[in-house]
C-alpha positions as CSV (number, residue, x, y, z in Angstrom):
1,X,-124.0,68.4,12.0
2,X,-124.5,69.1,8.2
3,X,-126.2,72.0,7.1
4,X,-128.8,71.3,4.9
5,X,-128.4,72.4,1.2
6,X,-130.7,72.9,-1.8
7,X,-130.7,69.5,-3.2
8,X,-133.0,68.7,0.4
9,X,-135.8,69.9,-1.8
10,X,-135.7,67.4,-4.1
11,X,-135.5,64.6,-1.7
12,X,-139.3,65.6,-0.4
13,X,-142.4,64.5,-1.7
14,X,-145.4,66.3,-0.2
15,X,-148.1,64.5,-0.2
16,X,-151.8,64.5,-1.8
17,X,-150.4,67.6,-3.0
18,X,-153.4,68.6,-6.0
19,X,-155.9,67.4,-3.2
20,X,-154.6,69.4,-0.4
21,X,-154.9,72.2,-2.7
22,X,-158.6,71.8,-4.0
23,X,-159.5,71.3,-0.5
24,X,-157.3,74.8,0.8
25,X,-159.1,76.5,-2.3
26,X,-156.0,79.1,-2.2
27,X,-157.6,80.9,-5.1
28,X,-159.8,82.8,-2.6
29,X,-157.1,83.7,0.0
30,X,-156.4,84.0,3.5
31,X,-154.1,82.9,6.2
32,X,-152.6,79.1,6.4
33,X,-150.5,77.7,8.8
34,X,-148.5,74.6,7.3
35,X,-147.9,72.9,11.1
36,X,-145.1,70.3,9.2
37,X,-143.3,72.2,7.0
38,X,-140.6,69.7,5.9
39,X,-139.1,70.7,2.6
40,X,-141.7,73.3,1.9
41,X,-144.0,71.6,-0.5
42,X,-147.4,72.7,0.5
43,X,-145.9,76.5,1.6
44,X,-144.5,76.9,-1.7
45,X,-147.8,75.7,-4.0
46,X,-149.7,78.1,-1.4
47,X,-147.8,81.1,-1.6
48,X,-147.9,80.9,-6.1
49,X,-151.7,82.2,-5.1
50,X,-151.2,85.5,-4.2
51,X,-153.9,86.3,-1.7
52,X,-152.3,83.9,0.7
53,X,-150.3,84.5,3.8
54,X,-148.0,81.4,5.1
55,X,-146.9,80.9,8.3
56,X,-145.0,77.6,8.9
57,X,-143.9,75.4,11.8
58,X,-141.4,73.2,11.9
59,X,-139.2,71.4,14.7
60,X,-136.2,69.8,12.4
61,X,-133.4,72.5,12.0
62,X,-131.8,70.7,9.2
63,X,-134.6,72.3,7.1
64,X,-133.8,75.8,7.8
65,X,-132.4,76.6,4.8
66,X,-135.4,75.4,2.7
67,X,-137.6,78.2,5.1
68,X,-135.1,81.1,4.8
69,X,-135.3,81.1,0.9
70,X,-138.9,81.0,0.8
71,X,-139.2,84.0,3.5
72,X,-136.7,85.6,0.9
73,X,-138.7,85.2,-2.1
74,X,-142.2,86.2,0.3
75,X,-141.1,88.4,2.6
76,X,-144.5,90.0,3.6
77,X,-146.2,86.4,2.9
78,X,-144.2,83.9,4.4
79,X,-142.8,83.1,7.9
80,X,-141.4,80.3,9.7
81,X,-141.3,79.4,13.2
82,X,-139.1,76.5,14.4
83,X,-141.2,75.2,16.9
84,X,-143.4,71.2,17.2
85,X,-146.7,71.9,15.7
86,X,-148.3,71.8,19.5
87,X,-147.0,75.2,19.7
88,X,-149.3,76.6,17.3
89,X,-151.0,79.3,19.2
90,X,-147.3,81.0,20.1
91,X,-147.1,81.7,16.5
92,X,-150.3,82.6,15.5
93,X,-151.2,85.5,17.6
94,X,-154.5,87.7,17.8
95,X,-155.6,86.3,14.7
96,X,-157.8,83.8,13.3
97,X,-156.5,81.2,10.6
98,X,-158.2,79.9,7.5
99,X,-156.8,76.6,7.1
100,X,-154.3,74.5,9.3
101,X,-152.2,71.5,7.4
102,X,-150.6,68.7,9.3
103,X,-148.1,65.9,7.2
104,X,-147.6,63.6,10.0
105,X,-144.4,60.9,10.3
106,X,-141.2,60.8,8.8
107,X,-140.6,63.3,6.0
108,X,-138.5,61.8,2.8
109,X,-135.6,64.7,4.2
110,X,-135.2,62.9,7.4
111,X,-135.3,59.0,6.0
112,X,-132.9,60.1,3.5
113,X,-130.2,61.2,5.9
114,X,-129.2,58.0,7.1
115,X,-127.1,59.7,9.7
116,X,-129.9,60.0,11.9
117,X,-130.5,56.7,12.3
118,X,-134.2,56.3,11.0
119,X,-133.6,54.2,8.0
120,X,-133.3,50.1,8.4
121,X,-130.8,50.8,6.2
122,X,-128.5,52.9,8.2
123,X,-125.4,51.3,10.3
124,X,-125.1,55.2,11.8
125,X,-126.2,55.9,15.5
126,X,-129.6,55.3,17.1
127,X,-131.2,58.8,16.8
128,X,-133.9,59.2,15.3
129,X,-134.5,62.6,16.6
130,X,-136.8,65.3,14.5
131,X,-135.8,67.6,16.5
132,X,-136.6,69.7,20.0
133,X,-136.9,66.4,21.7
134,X,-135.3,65.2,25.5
135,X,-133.9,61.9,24.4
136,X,-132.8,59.8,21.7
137,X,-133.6,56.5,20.6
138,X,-130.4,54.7,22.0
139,X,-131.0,56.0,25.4
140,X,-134.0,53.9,25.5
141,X,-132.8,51.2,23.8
142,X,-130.4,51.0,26.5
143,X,-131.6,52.6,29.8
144,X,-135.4,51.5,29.6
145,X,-136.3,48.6,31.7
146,X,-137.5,45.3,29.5
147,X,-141.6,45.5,30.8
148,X,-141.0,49.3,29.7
149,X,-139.4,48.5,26.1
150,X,-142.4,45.5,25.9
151,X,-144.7,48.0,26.3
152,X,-143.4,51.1,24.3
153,X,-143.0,48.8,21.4
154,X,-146.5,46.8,21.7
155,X,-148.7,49.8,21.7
156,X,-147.0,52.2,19.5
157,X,-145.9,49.7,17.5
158,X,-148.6,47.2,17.9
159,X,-146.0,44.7,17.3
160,X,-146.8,41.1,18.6
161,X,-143.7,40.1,19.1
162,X,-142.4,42.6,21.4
163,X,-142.0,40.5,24.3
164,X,-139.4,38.5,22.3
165,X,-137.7,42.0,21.4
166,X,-137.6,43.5,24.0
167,X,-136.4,40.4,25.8
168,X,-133.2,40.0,23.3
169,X,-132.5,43.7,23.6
170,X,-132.0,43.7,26.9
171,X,-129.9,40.1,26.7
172,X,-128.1,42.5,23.9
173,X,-127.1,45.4,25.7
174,X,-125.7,43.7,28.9
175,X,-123.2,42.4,26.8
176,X,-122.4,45.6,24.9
177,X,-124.3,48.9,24.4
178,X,-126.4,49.2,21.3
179,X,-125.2,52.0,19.5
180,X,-125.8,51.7,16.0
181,X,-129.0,51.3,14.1
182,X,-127.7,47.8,12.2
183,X,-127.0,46.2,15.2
184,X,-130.4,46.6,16.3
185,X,-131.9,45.6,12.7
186,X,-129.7,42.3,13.2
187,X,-131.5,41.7,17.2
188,X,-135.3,42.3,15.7
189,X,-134.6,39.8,12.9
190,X,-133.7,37.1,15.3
191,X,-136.5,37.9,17.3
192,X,-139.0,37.4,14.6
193,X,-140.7,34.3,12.8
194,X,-140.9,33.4,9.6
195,X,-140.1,37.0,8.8
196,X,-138.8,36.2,5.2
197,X,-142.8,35.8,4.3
198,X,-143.2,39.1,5.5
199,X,-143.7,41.8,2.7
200,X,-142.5,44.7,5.3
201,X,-139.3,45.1,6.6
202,X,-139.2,43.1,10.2
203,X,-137.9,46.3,11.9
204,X,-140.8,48.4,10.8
205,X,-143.3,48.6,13.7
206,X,-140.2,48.8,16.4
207,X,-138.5,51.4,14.5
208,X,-142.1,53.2,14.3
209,X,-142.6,52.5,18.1
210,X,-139.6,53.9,19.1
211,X,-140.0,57.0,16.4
212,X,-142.9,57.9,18.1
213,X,-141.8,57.6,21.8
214,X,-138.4,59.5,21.0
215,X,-140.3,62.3,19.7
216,X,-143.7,62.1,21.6
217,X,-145.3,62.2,18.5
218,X,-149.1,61.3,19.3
219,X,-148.8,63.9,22.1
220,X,-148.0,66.1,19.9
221,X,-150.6,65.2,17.3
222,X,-153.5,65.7,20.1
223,X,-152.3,68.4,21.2
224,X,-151.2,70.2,18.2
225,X,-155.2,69.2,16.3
226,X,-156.9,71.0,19.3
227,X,-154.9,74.1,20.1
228,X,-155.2,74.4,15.6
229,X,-158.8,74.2,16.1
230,X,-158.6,77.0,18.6
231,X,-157.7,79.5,16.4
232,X,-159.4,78.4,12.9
233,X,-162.4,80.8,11.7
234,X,-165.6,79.5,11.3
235,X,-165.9,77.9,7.9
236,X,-162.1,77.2,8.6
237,X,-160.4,74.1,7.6
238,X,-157.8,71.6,9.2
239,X,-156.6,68.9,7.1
240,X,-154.2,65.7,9.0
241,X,-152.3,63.4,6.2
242,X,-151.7,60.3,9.0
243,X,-149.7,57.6,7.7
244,X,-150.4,54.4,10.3
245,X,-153.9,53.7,12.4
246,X,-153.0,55.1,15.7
247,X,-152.8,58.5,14.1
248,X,-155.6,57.7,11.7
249,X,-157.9,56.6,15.2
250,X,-157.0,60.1,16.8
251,X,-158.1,62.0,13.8
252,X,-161.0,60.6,12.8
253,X,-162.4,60.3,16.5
254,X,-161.4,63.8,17.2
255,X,-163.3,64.9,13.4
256,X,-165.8,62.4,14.5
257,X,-167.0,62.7,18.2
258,X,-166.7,67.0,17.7
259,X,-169.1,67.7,14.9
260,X,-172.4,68.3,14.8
261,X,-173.8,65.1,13.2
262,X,-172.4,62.7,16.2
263,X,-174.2,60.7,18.1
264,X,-177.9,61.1,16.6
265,X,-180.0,58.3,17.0
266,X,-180.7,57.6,13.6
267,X,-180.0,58.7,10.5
268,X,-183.4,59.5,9.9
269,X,-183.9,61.9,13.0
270,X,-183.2,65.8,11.8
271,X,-179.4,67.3,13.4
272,X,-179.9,68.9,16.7
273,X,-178.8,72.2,15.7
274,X,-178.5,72.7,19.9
275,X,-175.5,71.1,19.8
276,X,-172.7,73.5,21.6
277,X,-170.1,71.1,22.3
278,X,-170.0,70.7,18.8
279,X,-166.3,72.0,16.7
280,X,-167.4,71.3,13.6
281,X,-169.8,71.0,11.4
282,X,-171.5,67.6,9.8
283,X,-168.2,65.5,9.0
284,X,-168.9,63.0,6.3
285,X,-166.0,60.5,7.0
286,X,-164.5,60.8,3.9
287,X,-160.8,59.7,3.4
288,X,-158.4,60.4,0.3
289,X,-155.7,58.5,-0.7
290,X,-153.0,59.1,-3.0
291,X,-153.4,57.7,-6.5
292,X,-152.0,55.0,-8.4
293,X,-149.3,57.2,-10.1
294,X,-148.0,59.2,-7.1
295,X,-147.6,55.8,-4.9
296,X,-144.8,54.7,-7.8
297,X,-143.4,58.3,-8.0
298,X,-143.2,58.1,-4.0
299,X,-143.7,54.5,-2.5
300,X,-143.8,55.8,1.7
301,X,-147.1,57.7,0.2
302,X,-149.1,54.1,0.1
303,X,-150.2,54.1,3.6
304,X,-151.1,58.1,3.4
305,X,-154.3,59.2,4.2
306,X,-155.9,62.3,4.1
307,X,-158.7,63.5,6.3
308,X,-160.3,66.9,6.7
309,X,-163.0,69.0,9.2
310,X,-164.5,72.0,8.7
311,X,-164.8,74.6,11.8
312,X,-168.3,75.4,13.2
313,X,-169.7,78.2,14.6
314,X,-169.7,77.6,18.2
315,X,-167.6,78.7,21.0
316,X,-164.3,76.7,21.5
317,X,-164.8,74.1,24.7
318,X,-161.6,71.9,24.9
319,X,-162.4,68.9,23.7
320,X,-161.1,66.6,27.4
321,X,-162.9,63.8,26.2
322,X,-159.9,63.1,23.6
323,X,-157.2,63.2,26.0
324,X,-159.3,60.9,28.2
325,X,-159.9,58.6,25.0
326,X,-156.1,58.2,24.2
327,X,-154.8,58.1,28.3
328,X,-152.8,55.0,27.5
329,X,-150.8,56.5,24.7
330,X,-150.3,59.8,26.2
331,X,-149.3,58.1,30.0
332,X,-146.5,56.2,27.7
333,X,-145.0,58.7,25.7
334,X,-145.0,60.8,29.4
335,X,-143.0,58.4,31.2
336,X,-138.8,57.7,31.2
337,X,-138.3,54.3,32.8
């Protein structure tokens, strides 16, 4: 394994960046928790203000290196916790938080390296691990049953042609294992139609299926926006950058279905202020996207969007009803067929 050097830095791209910011108001201070840390983009603009206190999470040790400099430059501002984001409340102990940030999906760091097998481009081995994770993406490329692979790649990649490539991978592999990333590129194009019309790469909803299922990533996402909201203040803020529409669902469900403005019966009809279930207040359903200019600076930042909830009042009740919402994906990412 490489150790990861400075030029890492320059491969990453954090996005919304001046948005994030105007929305953290740094100016005035406080405690953040950056839950994706990834080359250190949104610590480092944070910790420039100098009221702020960092702390950071991140599960890929290849960016190690990128944490320990900044906890050298702020050592009584800035600390860093390898650890998946759902972990939150190990790190941030006896205290209440300001603002939480999560940067979902691949980070430019990890795309870049194509030794870890997340690139189309790649002909290295079928990793695509971000780290702290129980298996890789060749052992379910290889081990899961076909119904299993059908599935996995149908609802987390809401692919349509799954059947057809899941079918061929298993036809594949009982020849010879599938090892490398290019040979499995080369068994999704043959299972595809008319996939020269296509603007996107035919491997893009597999590769994102099996992304997500390697590293349990919309587990992680529910589990990591509710434990966050445990420990915001009131007035506190947690901000989600989701870059496809099952994350996008989860988030603006969970933003949705826990404020105080759900459910009235009209419009018209004043908020009922009663409302203790509530976790935050009125949420306007506003998303920001990145502009023109930084989509041809950073093209993976098209499909970004950025959604944010502010913390109410109330007492914290876990919020069941979103597990129960999203059974299907958590009962898939749970299982090893």
């Amino acid at each position: 394994m490489n150790n990861p050097t400075s030029s890492l830095e320059l491969k990453h791209f954090p996005v919304m960046l001046d948005e994030i910011t105007k929305i953290c108001s740094p100016d005035k201070g406080g405690v953040y928790v950056d839950c994706t840390f990834g080359g250190g983009g949104y610590s480092s603009k944070l910790l420039k203000f100098s009221n702020t206190n960092v702390i950071a999470l991140d599960r890929d040790q290849f960016i190690l290196e990128i944490a320990r400099k900044l906890e050298e430059k702020y050592p009584e501002r800035f600390s860093f916790y390898l650890k998946k984001f759902s972990e939150i409340e190990t790190v941030v102990k006896n205290q209440l938080v300001d603002v939480v940030i999560f940067d979902l999906g691949l980070s430019s760091i990890q795309l870049s390296n194509l030794e870890r097998g997340f690139s189309f481009n790649s002909k290295e081995k079928l990793d695509m691990t971000m780290g702290l994770t129980d298996i890789s993406a060749e052992e379910v490329i290889n081990n899961f049953s076909e119904k299993s692979l059908k599935l996995i790649i149908k609802i987390l990649g809401e692919e349509k042609d799954a059947s057809r490539i899941a079918k061929n991978i298993v036809k594949a592999r009982s020849v010879k294992k599938i090892k490398n990333v290019n040979e499995l590129v080369s068994i999704i194009k043959k299972s595809k139609k008319n996939y020269f019309n296509k603007k996107i790469n035919p491997s893009t909803k597999t590769f994102q299926a099996l992304r997500i299922f390697v590293n349990k990533e919309i587990t992680e996402l529910i589990k990591g926006v509710i434990n966050a909201t445990k420990i915001l203040k009131p007035g506190g803020k947690i901000l989600v950058v989701s870059f496809h529409s099952i994350e996008d669902k989860i988030v603006k469900y969970f933003f949705s279905n826990f404020s105080s403005n759900y459910a009235k019966p009209s419009r018209y009809f004043p908020e009922n202020n009663s409302n203790n279930f509530s976790l935050f207040t009125k949420y306007k359903n506003k998303i920001y996207k990145p502009s023109t200019k930084e989509v041809a600076k950073n093209l993976p930042s098209r499909s970004a969007k950025l959604r944010y909830a502010i913390r109410n009042n109330n007492k914290f009740i876990y919020p069941s009803k979103l597990l129960d919402k999203f059974k299907e994906y958590l009962d898939l990412e749970s299982s090893h067929a």
